[in-house]
Backbone bond lengths (Angstrom), bond angles and torsions (degrees), N, CA, C in turn:
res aa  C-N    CA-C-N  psi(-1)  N-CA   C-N-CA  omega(-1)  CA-C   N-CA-C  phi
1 X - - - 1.445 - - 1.531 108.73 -
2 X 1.431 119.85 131.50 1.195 109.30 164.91 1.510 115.51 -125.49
3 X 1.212 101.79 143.81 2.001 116.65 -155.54 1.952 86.70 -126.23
4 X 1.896 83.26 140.17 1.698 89.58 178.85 1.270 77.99 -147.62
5 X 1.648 95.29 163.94 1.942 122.48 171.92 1.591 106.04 -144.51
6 X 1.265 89.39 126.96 1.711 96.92 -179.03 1.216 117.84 -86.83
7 X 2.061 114.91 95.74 1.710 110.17 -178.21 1.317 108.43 -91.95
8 X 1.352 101.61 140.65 1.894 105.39 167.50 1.805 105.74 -99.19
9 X 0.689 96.31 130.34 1.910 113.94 -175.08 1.494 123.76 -122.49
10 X 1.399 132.69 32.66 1.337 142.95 -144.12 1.507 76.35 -64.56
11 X 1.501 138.71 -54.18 1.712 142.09 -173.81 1.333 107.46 -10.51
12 X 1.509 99.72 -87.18 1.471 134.15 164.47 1.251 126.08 6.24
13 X 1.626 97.99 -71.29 1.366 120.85 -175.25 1.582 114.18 -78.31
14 X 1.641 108.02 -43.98 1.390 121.03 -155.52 1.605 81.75 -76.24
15 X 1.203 158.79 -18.53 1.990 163.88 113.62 0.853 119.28 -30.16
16 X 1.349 124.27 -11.65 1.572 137.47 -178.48 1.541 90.45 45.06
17 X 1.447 135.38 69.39 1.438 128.54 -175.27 1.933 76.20 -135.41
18 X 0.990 143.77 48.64 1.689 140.86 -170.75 1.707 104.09 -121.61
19 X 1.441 101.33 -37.98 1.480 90.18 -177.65 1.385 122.65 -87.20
20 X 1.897 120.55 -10.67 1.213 109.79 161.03 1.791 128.71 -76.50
21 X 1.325 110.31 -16.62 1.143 108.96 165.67 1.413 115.80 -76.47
22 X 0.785 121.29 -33.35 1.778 132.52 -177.53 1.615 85.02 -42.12
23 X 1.208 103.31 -76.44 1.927 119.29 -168.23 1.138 104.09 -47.50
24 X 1.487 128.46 -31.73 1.677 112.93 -178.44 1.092 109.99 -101.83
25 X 1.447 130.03 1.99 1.261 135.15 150.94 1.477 109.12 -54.27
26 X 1.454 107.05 -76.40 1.587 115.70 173.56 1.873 116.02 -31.89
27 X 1.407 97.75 -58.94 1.682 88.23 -175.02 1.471 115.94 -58.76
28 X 1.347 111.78 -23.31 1.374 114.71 -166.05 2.549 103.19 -82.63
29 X 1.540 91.86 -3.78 1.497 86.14 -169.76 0.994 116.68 61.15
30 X 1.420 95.31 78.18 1.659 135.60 -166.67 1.500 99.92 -159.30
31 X 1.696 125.98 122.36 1.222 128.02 145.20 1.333 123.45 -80.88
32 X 1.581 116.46 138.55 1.361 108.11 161.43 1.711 119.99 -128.77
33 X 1.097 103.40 137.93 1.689 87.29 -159.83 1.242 86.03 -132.10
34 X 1.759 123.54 174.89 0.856 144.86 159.01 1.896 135.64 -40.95
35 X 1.436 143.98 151.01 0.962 128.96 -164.13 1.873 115.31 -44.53
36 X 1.402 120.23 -41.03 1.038 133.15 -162.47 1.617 106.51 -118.24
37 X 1.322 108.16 34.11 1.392 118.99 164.33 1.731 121.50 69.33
38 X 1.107 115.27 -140.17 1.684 116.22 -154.86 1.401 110.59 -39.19
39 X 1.112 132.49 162.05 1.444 123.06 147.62 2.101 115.61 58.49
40 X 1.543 104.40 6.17 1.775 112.23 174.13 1.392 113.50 -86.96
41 X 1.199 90.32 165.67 1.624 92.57 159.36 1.557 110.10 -119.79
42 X 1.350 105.86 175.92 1.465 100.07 -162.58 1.604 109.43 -102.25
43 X 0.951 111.05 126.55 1.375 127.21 -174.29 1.429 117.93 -130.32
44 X 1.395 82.29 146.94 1.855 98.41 -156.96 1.437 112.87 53.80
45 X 1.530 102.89 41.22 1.594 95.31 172.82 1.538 132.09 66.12
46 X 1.730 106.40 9.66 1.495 99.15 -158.81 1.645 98.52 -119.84
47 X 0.979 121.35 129.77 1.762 125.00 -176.70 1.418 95.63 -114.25
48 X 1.571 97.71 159.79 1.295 132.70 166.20 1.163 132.68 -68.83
49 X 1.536 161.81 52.96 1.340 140.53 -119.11 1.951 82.27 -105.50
50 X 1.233 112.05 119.69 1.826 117.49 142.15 0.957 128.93 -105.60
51 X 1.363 133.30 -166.40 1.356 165.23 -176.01 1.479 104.97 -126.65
52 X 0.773 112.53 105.75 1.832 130.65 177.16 1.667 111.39 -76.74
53 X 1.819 122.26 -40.59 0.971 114.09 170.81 1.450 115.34 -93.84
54 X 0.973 124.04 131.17 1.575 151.49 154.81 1.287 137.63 -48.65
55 X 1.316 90.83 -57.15 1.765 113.38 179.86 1.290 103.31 -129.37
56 X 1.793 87.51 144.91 1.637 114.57 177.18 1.419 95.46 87.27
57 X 1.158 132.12 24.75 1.726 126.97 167.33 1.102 111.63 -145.07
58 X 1.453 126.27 118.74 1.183 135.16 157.76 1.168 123.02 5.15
59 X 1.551 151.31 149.60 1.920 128.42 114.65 0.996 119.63 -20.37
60 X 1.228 106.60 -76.20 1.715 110.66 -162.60 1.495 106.74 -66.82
61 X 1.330 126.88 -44.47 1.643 120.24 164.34 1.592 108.98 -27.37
62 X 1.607 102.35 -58.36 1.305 98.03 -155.37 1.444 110.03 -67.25
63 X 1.541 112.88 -33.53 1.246 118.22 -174.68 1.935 112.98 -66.08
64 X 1.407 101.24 -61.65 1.476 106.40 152.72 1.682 122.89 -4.48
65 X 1.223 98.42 -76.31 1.644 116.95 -168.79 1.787 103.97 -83.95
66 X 1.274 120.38 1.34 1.389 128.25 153.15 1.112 122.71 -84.81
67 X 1.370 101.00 -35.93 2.203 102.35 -175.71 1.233 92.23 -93.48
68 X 1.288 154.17 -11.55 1.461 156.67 173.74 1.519 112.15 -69.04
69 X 1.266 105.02 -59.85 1.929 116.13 173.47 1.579 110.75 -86.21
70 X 1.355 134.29 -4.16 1.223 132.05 142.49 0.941 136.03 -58.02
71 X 1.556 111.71 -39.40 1.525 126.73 166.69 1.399 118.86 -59.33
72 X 1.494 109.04 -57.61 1.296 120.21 175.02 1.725 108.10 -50.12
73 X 1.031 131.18 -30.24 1.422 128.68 -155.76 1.900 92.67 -96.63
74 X 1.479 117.28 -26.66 1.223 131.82 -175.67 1.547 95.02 -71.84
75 X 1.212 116.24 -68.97 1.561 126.71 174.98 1.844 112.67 -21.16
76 X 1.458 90.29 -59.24 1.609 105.28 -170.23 1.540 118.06 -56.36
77 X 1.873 111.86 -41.89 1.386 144.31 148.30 1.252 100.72 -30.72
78 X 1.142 126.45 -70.21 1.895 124.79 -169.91 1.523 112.13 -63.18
79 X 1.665 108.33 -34.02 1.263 116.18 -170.00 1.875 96.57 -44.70
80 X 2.315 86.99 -65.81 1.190 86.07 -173.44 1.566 150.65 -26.54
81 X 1.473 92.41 -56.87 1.534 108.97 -167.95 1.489 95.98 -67.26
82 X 1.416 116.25 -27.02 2.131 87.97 -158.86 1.742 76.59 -82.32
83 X 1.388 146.18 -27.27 1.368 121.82 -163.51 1.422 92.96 -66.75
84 X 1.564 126.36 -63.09 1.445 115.84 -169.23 1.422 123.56 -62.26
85 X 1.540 113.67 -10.86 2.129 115.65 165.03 1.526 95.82 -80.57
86 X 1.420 144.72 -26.13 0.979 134.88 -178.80 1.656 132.88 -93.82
87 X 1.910 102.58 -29.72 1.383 116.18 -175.00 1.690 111.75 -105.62
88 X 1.144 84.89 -8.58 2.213 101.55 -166.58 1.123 96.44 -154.59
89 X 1.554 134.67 68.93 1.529 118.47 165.04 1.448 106.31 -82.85
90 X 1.327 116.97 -43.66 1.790 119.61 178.36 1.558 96.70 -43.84
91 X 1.301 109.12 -72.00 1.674 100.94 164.27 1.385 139.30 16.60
92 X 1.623 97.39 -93.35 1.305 144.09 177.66 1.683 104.99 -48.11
93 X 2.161 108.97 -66.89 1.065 112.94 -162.80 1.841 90.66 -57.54
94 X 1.438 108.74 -60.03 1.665 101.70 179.74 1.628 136.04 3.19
95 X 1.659 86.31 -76.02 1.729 113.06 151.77 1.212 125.12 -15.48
96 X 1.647 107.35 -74.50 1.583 110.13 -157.93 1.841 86.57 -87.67
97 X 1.118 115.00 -40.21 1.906 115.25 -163.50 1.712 105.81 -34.77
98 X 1.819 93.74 -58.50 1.541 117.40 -177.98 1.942 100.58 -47.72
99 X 0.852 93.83 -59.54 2.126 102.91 -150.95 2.186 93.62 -60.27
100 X 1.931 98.92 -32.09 1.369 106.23 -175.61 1.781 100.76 -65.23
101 X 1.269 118.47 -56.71 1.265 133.02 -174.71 1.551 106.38 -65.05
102 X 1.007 135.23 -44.30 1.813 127.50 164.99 1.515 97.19 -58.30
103 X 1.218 125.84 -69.63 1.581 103.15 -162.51 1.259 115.69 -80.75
104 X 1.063 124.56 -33.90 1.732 101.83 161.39 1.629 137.77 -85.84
105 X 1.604 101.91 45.14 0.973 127.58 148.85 1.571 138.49 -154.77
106 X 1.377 105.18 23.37 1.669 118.79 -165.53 1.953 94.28 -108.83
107 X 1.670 79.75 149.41 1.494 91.85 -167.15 1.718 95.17 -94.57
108 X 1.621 122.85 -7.37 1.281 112.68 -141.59 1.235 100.47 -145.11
109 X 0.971 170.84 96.30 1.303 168.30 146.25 1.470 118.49 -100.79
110 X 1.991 89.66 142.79 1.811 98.17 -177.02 1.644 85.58 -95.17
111 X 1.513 101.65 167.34 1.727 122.18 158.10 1.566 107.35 -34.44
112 X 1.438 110.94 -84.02 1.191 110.04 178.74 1.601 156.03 -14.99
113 X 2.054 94.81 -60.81 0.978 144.25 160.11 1.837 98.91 -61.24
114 X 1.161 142.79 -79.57 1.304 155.49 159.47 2.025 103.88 -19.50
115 X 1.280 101.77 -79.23 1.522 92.81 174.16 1.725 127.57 -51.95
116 X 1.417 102.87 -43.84 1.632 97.26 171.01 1.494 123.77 -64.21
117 X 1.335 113.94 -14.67 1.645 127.14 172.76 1.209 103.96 -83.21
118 X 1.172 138.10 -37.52 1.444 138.71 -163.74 1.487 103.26 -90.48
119 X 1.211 117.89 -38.90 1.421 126.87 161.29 2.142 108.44 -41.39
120 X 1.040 97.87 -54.87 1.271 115.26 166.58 1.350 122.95 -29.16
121 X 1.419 104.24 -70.42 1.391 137.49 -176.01 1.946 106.07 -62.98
122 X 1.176 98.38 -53.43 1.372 97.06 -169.73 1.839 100.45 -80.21
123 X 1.086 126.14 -4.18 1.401 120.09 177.84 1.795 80.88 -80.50
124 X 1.542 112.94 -68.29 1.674 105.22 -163.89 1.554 127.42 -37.21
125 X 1.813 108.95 -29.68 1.349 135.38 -168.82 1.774 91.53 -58.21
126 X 1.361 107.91 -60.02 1.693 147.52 -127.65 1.850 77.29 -80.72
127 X 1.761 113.81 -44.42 1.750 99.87 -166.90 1.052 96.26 -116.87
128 X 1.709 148.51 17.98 1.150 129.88 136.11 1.533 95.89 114.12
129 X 1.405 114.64 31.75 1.491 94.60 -161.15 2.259 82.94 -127.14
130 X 1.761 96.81 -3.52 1.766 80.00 161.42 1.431 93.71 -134.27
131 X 1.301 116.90 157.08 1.513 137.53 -165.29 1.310 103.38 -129.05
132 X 1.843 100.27 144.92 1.727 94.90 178.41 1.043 108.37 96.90
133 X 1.487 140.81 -30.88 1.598 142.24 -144.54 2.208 91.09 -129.84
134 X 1.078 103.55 101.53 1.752 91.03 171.01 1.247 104.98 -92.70
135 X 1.893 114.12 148.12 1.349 103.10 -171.75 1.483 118.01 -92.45
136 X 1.537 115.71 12.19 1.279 106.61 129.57 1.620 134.88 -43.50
137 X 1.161 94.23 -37.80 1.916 78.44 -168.51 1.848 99.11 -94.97
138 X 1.448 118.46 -7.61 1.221 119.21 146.53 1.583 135.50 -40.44
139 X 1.291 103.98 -66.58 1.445 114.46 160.23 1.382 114.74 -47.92
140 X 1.174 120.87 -41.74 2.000 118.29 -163.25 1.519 80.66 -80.03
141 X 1.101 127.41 -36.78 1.865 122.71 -160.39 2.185 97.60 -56.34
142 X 1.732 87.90 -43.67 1.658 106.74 -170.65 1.836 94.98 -63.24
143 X 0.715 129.29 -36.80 1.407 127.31 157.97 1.079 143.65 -31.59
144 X 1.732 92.89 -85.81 1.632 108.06 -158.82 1.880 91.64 -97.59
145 X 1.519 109.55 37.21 1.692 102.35 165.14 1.464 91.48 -122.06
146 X 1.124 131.92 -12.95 1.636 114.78 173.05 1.370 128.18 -56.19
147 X 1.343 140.42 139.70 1.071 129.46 -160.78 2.101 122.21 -49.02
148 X 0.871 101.75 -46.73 1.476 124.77 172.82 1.573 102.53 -32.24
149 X 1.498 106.59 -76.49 1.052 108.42 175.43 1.657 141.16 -71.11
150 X 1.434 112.97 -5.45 0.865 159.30 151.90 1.471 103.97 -35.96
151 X 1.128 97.09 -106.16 1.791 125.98 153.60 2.032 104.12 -7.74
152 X 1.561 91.37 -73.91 1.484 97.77 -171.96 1.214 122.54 -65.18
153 X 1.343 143.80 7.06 1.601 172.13 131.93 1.388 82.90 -47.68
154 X 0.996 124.19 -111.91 1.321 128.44 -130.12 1.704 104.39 -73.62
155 X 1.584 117.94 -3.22 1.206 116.64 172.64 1.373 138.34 81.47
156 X 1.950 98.52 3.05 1.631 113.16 173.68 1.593 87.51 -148.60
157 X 1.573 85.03 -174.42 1.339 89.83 -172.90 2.142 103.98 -105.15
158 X 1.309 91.49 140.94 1.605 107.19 -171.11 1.377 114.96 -90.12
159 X 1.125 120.55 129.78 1.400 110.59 171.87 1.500 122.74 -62.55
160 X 1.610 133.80 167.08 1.400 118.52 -155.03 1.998 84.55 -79.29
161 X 0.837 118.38 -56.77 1.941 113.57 -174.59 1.363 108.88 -51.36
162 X 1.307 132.04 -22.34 1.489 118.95 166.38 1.970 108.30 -92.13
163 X 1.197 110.88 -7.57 1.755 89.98 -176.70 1.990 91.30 -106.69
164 X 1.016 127.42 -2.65 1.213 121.76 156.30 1.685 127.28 -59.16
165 X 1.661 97.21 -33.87 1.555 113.32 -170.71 1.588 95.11 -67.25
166 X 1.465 97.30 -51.54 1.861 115.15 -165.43 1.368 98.31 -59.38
167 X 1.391 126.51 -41.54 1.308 108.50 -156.37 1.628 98.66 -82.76
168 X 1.327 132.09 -46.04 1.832 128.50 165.38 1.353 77.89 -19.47
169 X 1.479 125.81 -90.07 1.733 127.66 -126.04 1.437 106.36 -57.00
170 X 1.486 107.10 -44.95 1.664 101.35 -177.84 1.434 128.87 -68.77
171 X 1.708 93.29 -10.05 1.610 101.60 -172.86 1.665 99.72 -101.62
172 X 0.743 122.35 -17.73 1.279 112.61 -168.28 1.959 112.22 -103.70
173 X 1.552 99.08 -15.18 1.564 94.56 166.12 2.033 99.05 -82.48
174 X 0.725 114.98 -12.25 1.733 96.46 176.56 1.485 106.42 -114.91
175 X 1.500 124.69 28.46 1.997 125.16 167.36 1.271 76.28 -132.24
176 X 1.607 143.18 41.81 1.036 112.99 177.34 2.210 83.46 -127.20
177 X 1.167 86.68 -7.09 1.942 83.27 179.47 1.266 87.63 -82.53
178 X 1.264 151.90 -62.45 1.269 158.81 -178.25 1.275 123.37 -0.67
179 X 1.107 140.30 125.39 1.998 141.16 -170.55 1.424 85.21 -112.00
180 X 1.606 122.23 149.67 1.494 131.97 -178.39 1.843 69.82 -130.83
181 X 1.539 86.27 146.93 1.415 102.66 174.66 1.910 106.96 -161.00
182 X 1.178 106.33 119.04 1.505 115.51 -167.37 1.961 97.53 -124.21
């Protein structure tokens, strides 16, 4: 059986403290992959956590020892952010101000570019530092801008320079109710 949980960790990264856990994930026989699995990179901050072994372990082991090192990796996430609201808030506000100010005003956005901003956004949502924006409708934003869905809106298929245009427009009429407050 293989069991995954999708963590977002903007902390982590924005500490550059992401790639030693990655590695003790790995030694411990643990995959971590990218948002959209094998062979990704991680965007908008959000990894894959698996189970690499298969056999000779339980379900519930496996699941067990997934919600156990999820937590821990969640823990580390919290660590982050209150050190960077406390040791780097200029920092921090920087972060979300920038990613708030590109998308609610960009005519153009790639996936990529779009998810690592929104990643942004939903960390600012998450510590109170943007208003107006729930990170519910953050997450659906992390969604319904991927090409697929993209595509499935408008009911054909888009070329990549026209669903870039669409995705600015859709993202930026809902970061545009949004209050930034530093």
């Amino acid at each position: 059986m293989r069991a995954s949980v999708m963590v977002h960790v903007p902390g982590l990264r924005l500490l550059n403290e992401i790639d030693p856990i990655i590695k003790g994930l790995t030694k411990i026989g643990l995959a971590v992959r990218g948002l959209q699995g094998e062979g990704t990179e991680a965007s908008g901050n959000m990894f894959q956590i698996s189970n690499q072994t298969t056999l000779g372990e339980s379900e519930p082991a496996i699941i067990d020892r997934l919600i156990r090192i999820v937590g821990e990796v969640a823990a580390h996430e919290a660590n982050a952010r209150t050190r960077l609201a406390e040791e780097r808030r200029l920092y921090l506000e920087d972060f979300v101000g920038r990613a708030y100010g590109v998308l609610s005003h960009a005519r153009v956005l790639t996936s990529h570019e779009c998810l690592d901003m929104l990643s942004a956004l939903r960390l600012g949502c998450e510590i109170g530092i943007l208003t107006g924006l729930e990170v519910a409708e953050v997450n659906r934003l992390m969604l319904y801008t991927l090409p697929g869905h993209l595509q499935k809106a408008e009911g054909r298929a888009i070329p990549p320079e026209e669903r870039d245009v669409a995705r600015a427009t859709l993202v930026q009429r809902a970061v545009r109710q949004a209050s930034f407050k530093a």
